[in-house]
PDB file of N, H, CA, C and O in Angstrom:
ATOM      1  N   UNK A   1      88.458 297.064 189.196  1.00  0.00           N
ATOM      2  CA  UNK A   1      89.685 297.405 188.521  1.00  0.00           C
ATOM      3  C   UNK A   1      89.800 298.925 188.453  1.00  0.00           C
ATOM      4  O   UNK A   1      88.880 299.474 187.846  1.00  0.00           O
ATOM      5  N   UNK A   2      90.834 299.780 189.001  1.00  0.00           N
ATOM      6  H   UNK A   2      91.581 299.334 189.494  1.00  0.00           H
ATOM      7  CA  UNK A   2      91.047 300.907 188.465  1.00  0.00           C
ATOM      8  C   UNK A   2      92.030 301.107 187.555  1.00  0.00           C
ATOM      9  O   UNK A   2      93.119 300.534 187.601  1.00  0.00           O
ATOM     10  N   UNK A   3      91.675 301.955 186.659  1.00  0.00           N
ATOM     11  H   UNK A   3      90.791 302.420 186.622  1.00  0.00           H
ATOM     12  CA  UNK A   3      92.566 302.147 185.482  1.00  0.00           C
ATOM     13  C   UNK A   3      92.901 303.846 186.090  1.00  0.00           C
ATOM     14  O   UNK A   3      92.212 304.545 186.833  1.00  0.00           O
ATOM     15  N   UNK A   4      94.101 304.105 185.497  1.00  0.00           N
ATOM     16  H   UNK A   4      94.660 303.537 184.893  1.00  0.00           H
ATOM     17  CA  UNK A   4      94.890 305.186 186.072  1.00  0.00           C
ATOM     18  C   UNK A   4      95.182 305.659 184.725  1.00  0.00           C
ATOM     19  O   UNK A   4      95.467 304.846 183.845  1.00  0.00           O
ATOM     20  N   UNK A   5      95.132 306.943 184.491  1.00  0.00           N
ATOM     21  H   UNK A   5      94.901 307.603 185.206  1.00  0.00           H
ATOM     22  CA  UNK A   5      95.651 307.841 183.203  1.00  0.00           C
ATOM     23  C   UNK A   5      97.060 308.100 183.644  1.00  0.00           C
ATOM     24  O   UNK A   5      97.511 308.675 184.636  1.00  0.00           O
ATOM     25  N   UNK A   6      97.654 307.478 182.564  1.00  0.00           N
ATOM     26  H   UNK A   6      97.288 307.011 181.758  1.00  0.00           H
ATOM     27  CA  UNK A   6      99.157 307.756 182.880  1.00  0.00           C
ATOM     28  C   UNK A   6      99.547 308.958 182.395  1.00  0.00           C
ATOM     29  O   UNK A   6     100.439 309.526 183.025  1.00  0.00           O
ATOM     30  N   UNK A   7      99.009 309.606 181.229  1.00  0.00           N
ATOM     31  H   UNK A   7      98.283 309.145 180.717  1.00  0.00           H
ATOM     32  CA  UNK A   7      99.349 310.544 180.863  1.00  0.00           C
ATOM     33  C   UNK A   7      98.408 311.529 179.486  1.00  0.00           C
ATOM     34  O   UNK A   7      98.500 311.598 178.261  1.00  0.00           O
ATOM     35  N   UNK A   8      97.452 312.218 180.646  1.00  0.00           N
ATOM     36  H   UNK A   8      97.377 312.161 181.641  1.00  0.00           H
ATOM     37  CA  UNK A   8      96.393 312.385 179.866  1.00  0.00           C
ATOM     38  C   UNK A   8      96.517 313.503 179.251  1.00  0.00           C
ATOM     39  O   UNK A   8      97.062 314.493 179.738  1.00  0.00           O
ATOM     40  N   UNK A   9      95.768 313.400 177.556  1.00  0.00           N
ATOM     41  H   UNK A   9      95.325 312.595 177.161  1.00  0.00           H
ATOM     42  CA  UNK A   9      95.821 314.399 176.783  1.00  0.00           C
ATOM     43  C   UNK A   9      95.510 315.839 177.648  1.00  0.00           C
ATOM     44  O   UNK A   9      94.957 315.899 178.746  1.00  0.00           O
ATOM     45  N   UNK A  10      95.954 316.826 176.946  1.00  0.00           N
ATOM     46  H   UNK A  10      96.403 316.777 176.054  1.00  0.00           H
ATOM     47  CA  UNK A  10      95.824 318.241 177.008  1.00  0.00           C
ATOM     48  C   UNK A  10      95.946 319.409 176.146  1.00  0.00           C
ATOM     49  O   UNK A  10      96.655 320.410 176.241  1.00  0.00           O
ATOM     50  N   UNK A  11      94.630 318.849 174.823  1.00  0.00           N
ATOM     51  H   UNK A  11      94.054 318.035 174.746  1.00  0.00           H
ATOM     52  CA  UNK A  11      94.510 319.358 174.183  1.00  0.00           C
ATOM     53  C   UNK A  11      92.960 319.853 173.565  1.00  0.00           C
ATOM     54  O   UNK A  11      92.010 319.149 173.907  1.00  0.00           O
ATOM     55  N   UNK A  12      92.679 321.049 172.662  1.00  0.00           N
ATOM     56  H   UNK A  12      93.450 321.621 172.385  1.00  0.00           H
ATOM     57  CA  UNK A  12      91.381 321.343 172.277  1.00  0.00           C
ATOM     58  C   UNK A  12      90.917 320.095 171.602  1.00  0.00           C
ATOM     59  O   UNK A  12      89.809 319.575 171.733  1.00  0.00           O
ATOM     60  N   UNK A  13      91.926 319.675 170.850  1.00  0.00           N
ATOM     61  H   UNK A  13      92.826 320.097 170.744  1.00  0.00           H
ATOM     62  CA  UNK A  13      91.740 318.344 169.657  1.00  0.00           C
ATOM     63  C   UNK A  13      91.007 317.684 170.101  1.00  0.00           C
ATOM     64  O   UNK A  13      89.876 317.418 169.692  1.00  0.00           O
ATOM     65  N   UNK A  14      91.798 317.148 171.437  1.00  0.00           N
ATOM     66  H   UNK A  14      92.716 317.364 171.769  1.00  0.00           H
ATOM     67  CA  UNK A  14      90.891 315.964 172.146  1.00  0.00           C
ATOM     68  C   UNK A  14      90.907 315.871 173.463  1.00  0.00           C
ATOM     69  O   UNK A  14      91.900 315.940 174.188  1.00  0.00           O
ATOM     70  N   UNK A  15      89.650 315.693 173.816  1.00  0.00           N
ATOM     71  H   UNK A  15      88.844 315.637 173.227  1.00  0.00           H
ATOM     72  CA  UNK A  15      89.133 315.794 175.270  1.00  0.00           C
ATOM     73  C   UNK A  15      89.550 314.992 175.832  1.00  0.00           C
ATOM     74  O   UNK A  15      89.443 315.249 177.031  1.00  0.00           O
ATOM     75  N   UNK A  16      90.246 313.607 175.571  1.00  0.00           N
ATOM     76  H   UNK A  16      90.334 313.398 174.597  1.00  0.00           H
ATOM     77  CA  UNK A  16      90.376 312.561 176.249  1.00  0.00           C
ATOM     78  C   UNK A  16      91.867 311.606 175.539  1.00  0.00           C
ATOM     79  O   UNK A  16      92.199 311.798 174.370  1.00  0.00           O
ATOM     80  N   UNK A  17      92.571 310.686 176.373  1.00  0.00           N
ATOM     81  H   UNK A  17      92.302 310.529 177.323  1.00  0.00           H
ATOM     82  CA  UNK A  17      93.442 309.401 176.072  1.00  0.00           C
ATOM     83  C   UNK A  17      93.078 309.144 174.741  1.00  0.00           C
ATOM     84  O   UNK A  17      93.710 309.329 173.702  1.00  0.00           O
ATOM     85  N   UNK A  18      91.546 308.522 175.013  1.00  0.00           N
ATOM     86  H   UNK A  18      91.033 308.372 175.858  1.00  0.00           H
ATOM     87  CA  UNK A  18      90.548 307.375 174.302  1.00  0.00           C
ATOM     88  C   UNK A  18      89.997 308.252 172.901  1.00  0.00           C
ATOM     89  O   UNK A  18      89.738 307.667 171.850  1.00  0.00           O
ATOM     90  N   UNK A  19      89.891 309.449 173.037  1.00  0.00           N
ATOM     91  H   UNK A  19      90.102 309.924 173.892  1.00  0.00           H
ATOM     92  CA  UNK A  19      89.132 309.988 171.845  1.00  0.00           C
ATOM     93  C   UNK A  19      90.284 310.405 171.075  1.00  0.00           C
ATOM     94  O   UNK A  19      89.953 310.804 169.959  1.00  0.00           O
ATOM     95  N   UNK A  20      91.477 310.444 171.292  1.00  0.00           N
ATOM     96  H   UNK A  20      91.746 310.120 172.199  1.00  0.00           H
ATOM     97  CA  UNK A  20      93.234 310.485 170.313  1.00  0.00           C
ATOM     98  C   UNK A  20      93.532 308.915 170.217  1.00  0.00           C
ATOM     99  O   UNK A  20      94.301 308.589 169.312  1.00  0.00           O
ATOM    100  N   UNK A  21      93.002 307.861 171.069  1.00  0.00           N
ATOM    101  H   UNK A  21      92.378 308.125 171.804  1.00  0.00           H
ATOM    102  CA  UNK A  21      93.537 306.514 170.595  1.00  0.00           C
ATOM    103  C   UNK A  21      92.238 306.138 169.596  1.00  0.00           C
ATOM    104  O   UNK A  21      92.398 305.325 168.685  1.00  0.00           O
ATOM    105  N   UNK A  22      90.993 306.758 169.820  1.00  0.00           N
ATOM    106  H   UNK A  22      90.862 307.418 170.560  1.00  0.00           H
ATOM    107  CA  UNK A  22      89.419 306.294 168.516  1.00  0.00           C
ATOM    108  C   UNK A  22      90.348 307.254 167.185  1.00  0.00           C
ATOM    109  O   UNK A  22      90.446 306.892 166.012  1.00  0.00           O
ATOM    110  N   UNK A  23      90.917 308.469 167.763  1.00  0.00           N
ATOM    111  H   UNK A  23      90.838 308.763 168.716  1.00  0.00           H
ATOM    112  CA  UNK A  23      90.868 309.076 166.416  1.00  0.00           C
ATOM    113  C   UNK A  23      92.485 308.293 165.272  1.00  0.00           C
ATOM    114  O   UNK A  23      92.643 308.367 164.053  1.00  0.00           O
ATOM    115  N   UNK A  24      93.341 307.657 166.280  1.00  0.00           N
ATOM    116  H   UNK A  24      93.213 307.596 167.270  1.00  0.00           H
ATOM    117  CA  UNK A  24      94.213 306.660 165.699  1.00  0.00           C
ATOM    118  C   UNK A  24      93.651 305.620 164.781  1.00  0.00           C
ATOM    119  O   UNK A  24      93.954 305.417 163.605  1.00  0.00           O
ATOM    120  N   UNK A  25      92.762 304.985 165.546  1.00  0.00           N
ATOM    121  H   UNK A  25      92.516 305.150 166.501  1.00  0.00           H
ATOM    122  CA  UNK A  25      91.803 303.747 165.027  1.00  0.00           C
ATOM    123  C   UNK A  25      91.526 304.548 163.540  1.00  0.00           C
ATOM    124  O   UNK A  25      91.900 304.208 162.417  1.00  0.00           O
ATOM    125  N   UNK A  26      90.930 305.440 163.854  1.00  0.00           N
ATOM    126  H   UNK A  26      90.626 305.716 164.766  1.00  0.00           H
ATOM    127  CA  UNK A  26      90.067 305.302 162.278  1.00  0.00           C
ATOM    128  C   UNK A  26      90.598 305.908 161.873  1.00  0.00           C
ATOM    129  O   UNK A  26      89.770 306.254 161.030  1.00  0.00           O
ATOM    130  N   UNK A  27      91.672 306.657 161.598  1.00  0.00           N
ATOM    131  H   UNK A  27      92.345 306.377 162.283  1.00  0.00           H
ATOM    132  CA  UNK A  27      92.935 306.937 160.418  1.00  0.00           C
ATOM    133  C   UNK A  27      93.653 306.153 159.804  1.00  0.00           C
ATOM    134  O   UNK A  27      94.117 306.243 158.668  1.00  0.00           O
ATOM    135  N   UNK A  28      93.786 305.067 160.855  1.00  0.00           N
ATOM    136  H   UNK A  28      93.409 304.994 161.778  1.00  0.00           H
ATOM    137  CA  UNK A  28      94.306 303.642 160.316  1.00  0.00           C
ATOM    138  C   UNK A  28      93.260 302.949 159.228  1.00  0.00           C
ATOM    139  O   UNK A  28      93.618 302.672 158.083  1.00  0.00           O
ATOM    140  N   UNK A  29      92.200 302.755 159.628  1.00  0.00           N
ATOM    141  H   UNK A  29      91.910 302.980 160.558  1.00  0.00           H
ATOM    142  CA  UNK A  29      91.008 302.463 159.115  1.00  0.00           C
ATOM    143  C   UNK A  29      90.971 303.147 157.763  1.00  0.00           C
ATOM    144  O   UNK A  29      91.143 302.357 156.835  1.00  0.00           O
ATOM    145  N   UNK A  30      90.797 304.366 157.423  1.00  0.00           N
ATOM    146  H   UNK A  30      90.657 305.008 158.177  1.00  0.00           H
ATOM    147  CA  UNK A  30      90.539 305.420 156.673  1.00  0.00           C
ATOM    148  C   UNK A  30      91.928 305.107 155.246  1.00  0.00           C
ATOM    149  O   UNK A  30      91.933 305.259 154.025  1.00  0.00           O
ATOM    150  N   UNK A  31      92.656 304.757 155.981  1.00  0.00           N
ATOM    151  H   UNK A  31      92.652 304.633 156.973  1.00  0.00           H
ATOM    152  CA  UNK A  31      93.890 304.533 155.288  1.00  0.00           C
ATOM    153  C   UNK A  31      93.597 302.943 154.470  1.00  0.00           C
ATOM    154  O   UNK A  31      93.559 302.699 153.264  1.00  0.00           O
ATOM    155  N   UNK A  32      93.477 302.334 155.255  1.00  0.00           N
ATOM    156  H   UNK A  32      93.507 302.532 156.234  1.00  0.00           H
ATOM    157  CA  UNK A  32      93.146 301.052 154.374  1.00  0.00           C
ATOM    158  C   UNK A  32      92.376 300.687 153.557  1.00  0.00           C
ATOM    159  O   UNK A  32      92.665 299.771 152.788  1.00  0.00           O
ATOM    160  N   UNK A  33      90.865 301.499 153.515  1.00  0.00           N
ATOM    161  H   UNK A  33      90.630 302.243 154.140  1.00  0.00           H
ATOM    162  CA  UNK A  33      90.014 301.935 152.672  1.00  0.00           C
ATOM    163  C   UNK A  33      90.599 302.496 151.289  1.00  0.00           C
ATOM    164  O   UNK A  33      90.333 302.154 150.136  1.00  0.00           O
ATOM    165  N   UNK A  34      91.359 303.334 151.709  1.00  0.00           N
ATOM    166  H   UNK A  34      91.575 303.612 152.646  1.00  0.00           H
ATOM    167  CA  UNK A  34      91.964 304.083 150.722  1.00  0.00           C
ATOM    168  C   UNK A  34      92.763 303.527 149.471  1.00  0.00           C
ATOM    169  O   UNK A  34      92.877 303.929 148.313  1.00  0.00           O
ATOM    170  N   UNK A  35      93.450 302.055 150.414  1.00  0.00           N
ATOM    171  H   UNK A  35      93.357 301.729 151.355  1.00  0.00           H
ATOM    172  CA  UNK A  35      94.074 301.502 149.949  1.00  0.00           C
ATOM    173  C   UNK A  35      93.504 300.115 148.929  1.00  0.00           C
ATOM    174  O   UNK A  35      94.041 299.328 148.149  1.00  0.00           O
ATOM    175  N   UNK A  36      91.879 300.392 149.541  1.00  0.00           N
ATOM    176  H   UNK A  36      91.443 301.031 150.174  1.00  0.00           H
ATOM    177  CA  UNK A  36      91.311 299.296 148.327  1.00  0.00           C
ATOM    178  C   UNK A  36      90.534 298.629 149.262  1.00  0.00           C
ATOM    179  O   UNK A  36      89.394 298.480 148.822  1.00  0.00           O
ATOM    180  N   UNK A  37      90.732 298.024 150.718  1.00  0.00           N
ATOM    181  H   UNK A  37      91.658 298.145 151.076  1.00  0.00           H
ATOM    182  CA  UNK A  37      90.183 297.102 151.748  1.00  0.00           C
ATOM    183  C   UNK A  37      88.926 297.749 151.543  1.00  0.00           C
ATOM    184  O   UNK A  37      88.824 298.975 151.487  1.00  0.00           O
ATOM    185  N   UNK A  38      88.237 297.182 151.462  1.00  0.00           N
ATOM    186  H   UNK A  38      88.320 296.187 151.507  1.00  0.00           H
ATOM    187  CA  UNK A  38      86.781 297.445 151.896  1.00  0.00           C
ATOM    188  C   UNK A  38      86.404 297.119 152.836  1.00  0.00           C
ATOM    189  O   UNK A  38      86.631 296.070 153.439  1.00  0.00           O
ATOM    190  N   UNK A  39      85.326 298.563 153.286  1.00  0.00           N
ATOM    191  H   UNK A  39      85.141 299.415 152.797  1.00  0.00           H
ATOM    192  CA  UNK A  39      84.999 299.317 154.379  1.00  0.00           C
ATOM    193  C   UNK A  39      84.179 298.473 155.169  1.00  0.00           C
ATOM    194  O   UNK A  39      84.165 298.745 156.369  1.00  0.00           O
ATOM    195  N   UNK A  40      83.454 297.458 154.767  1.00  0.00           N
ATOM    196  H   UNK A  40      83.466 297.236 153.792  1.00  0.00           H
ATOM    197  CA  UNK A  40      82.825 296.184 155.571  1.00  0.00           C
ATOM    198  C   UNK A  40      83.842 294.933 156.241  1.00  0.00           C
ATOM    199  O   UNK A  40      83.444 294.117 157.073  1.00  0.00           O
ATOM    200  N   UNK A  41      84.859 294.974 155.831  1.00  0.00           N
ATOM    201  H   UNK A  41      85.182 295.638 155.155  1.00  0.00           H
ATOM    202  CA  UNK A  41      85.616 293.898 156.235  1.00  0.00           C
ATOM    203  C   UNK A  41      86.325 294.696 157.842  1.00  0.00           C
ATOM    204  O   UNK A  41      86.825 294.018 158.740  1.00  0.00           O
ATOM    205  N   UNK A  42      86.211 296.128 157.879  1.00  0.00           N
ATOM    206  H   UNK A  42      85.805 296.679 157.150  1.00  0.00           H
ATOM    207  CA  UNK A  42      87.061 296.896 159.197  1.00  0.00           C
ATOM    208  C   UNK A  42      86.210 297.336 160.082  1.00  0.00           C
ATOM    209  O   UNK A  42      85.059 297.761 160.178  1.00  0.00           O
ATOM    210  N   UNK A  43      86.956 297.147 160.578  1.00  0.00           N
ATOM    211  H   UNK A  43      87.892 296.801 160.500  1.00  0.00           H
ATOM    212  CA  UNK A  43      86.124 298.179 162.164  1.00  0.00           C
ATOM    213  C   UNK A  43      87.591 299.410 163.222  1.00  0.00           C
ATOM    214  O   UNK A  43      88.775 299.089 163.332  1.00  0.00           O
ATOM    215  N   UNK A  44      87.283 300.049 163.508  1.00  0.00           N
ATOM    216  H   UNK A  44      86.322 300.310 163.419  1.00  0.00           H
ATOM    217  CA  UNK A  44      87.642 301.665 164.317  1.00  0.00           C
ATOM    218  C   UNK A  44      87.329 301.015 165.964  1.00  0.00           C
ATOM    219  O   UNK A  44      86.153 300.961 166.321  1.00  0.00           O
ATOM    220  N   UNK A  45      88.206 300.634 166.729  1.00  0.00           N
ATOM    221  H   UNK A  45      89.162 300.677 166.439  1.00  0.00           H
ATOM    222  CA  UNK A  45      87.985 300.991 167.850  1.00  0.00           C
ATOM    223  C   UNK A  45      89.514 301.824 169.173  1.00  0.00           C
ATOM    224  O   UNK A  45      90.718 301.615 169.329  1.00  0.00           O
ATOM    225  N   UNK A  46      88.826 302.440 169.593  1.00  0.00           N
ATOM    226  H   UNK A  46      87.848 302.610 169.466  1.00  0.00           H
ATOM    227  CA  UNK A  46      90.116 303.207 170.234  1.00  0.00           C
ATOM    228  C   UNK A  46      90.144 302.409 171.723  1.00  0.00           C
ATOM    229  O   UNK A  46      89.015 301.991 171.977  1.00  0.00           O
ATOM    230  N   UNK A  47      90.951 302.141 172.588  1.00  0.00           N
ATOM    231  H   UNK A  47      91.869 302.480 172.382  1.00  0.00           H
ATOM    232  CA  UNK A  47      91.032 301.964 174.046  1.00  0.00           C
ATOM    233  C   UNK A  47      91.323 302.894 174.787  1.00  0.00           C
ATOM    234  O   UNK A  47      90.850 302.766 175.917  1.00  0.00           O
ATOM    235  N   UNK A  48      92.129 304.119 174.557  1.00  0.00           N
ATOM    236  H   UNK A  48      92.513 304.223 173.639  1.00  0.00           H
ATOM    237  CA  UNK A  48      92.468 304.964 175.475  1.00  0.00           C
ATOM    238  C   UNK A  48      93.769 304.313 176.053  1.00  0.00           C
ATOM    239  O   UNK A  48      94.670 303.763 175.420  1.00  0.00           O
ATOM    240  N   UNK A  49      93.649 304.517 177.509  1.00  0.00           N
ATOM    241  H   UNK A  49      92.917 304.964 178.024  1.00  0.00           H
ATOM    242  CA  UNK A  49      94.389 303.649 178.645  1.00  0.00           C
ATOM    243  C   UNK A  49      93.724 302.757 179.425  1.00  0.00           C
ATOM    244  O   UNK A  49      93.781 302.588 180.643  1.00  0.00           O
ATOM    245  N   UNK A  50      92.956 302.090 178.417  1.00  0.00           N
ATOM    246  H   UNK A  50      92.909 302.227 177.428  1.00  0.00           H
ATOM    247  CA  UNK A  50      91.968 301.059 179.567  1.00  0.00           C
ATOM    248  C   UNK A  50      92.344 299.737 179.338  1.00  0.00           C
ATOM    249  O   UNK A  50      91.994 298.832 180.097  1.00  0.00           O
ATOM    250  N   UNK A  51      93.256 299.499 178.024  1.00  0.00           N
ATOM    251  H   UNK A  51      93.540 300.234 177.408  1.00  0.00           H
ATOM    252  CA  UNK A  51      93.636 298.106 177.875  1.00  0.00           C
ATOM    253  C   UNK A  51      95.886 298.139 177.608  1.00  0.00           C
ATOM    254  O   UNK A  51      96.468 298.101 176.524  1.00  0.00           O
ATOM    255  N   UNK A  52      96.388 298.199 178.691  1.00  0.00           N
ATOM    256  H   UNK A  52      95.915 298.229 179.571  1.00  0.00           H
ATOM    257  CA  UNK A  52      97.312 298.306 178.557  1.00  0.00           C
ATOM    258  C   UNK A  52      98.111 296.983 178.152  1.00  0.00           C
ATOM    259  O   UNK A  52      97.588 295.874 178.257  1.00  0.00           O
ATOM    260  N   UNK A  53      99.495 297.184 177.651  1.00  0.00           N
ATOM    261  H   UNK A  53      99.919 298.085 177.565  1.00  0.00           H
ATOM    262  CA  UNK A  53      99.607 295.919 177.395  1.00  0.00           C
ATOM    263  C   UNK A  53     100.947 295.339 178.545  1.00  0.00           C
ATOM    264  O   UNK A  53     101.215 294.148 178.707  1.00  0.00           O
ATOM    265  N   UNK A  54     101.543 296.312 179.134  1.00  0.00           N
ATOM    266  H   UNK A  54     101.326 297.279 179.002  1.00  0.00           H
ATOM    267  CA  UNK A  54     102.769 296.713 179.780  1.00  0.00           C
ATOM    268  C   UNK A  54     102.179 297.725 180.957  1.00  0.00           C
ATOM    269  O   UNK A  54     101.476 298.641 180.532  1.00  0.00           O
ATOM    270  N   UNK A  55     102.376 297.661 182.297  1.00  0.00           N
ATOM    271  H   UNK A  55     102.947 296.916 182.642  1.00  0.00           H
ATOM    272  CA  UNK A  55     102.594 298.688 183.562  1.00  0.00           C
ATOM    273  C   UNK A  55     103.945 299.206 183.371  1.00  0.00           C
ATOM    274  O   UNK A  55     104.916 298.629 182.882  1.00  0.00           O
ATOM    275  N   UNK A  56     103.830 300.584 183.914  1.00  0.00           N
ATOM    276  H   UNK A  56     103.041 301.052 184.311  1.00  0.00           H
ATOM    277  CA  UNK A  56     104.812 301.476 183.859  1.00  0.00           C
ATOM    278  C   UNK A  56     104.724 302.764 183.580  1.00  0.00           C
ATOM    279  O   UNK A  56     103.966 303.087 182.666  1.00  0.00           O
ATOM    280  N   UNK A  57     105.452 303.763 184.277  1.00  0.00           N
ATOM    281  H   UNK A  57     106.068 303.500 185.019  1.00  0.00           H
ATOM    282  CA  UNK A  57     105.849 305.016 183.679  1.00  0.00           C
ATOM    283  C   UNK A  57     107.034 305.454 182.938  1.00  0.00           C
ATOM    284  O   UNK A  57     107.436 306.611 182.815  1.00  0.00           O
ATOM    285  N   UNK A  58     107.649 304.154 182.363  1.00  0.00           N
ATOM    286  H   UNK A  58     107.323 303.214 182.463  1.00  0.00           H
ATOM    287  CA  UNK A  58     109.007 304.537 181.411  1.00  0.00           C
ATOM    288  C   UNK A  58     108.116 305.442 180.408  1.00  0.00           C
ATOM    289  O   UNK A  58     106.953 305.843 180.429  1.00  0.00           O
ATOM    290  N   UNK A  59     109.428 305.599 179.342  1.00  0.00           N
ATOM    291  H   UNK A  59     110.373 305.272 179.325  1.00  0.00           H
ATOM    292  CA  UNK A  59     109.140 306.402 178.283  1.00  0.00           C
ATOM    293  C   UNK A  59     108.609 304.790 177.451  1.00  0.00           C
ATOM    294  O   UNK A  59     107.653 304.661 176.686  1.00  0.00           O
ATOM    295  N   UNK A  60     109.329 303.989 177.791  1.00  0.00           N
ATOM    296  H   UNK A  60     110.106 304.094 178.413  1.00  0.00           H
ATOM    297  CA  UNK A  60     109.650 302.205 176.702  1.00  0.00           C
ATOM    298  C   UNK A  60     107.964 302.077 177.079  1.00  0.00           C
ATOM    299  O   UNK A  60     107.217 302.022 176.102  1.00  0.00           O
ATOM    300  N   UNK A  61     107.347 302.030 178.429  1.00  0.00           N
ATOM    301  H   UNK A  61     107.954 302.075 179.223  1.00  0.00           H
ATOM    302  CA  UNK A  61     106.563 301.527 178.987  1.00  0.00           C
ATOM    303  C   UNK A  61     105.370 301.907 177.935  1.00  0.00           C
ATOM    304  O   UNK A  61     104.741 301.197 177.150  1.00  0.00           O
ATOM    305  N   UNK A  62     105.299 303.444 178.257  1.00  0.00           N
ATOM    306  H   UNK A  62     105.810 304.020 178.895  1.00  0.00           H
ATOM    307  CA  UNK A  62     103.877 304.282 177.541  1.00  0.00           C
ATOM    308  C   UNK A  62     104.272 303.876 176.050  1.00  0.00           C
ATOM    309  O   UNK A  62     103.248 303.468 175.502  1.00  0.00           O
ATOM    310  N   UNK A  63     105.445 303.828 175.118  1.00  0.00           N
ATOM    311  H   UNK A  63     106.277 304.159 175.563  1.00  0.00           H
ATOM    312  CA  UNK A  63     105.775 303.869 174.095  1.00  0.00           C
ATOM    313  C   UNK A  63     104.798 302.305 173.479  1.00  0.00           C
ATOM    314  O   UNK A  63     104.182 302.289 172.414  1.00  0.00           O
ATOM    315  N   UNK A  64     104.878 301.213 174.380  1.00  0.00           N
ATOM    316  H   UNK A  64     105.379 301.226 175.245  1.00  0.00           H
ATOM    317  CA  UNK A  64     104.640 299.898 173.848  1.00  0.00           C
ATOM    318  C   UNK A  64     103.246 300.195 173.699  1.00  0.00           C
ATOM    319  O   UNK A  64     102.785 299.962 172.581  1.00  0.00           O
ATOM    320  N   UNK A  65     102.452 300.665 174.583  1.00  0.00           N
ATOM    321  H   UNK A  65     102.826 300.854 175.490  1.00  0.00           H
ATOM    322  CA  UNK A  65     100.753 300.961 174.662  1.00  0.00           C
ATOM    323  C   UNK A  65     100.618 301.682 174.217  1.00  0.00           C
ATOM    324  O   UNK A  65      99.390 301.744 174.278  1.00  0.00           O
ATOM    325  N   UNK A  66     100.976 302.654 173.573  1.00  0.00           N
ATOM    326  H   UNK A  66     101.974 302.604 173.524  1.00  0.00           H
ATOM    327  CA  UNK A  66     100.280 303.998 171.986  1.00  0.00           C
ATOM    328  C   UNK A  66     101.136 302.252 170.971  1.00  0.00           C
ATOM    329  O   UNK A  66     102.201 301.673 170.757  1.00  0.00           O
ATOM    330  N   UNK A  67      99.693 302.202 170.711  1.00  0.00           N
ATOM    331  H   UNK A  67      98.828 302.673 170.884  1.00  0.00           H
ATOM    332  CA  UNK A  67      99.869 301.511 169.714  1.00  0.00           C
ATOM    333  C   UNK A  67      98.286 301.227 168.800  1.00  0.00           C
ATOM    334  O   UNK A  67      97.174 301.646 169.122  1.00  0.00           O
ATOM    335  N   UNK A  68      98.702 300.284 167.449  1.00  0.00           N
ATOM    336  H   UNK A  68      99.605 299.944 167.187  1.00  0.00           H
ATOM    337  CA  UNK A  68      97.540 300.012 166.558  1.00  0.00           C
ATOM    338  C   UNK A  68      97.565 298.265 166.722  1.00  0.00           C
ATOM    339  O   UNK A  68      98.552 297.531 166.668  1.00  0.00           O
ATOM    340  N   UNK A  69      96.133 297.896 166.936  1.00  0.00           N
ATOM    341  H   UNK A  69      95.332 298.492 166.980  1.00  0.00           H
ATOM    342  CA  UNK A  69      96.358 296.230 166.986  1.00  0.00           C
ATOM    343  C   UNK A  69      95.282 295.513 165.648  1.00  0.00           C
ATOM    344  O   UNK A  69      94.182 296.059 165.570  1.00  0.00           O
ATOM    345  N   UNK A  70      95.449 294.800 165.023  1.00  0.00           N
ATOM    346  H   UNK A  70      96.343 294.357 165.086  1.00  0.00           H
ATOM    347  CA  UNK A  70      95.062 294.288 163.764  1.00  0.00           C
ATOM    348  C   UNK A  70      94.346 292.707 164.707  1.00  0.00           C
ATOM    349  O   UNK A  70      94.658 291.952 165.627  1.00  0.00           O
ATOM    350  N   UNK A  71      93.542 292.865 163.987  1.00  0.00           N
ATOM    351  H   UNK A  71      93.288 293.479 163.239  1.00  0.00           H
ATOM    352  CA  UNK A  71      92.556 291.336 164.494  1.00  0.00           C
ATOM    353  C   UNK A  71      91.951 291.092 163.267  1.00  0.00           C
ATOM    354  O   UNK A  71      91.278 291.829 162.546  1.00  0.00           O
ATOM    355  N   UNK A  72      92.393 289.634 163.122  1.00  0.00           N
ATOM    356  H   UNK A  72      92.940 289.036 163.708  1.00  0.00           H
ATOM    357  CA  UNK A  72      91.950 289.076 161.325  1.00  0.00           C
ATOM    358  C   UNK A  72      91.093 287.998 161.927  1.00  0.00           C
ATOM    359  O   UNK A  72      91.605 287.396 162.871  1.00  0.00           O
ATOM    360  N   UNK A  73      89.802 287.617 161.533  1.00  0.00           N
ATOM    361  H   UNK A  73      89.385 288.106 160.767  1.00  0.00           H
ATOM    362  CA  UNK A  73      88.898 286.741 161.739  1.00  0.00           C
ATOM    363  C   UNK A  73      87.976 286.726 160.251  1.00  0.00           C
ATOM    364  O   UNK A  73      87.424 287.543 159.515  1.00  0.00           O
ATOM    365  N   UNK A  74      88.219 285.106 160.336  1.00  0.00           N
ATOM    366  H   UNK A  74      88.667 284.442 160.934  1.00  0.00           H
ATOM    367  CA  UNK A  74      87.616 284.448 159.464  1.00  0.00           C
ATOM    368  C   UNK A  74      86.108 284.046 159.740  1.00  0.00           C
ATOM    369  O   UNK A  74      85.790 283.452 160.770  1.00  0.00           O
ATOM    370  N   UNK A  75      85.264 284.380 158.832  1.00  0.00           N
ATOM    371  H   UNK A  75      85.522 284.863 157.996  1.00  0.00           H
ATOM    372  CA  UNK A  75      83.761 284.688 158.825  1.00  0.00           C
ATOM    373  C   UNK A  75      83.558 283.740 158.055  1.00  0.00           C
ATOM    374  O   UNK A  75      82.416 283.489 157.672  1.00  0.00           O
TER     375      UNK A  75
END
């Protein structure tokens, strides 16, 4: 499988797609904590551009994949 950077960061912030989609993850994360969730029930993971959900170079295209995805599992 090749994965293709559609449109890779270019910044000091972050070296990479994946290390601005990890640093999404755990702001989201950070936030829900905040909000009372406790910190054992979450987990932080970023994809970058390695799990798209949509092909494309629209603006709609990249817009659908910068995204946050919630996974609820019962333990």
């Amino acid at each position: 499988m090749v994965i293709q950077i559609k449109r890779p960061i270019t910044n000091e912030k972050f070296a990479s797609n994946w290390e601005l989609s990890a640093a999404r993850a755990i702001s989201v994360v950070k936030h829900l904590i905040k909000e009372g969730i406790s910190s054992k029930h979450l987990v932080a993971a970023g994809f970058g551009d390695s799990q798209p959900i949509v092909d494309g170079m629209t603006e709609n295209s990249l817009a659908k994949n910068r995204r946050i995805e919630f996974k609820l599992d019962q333990r």
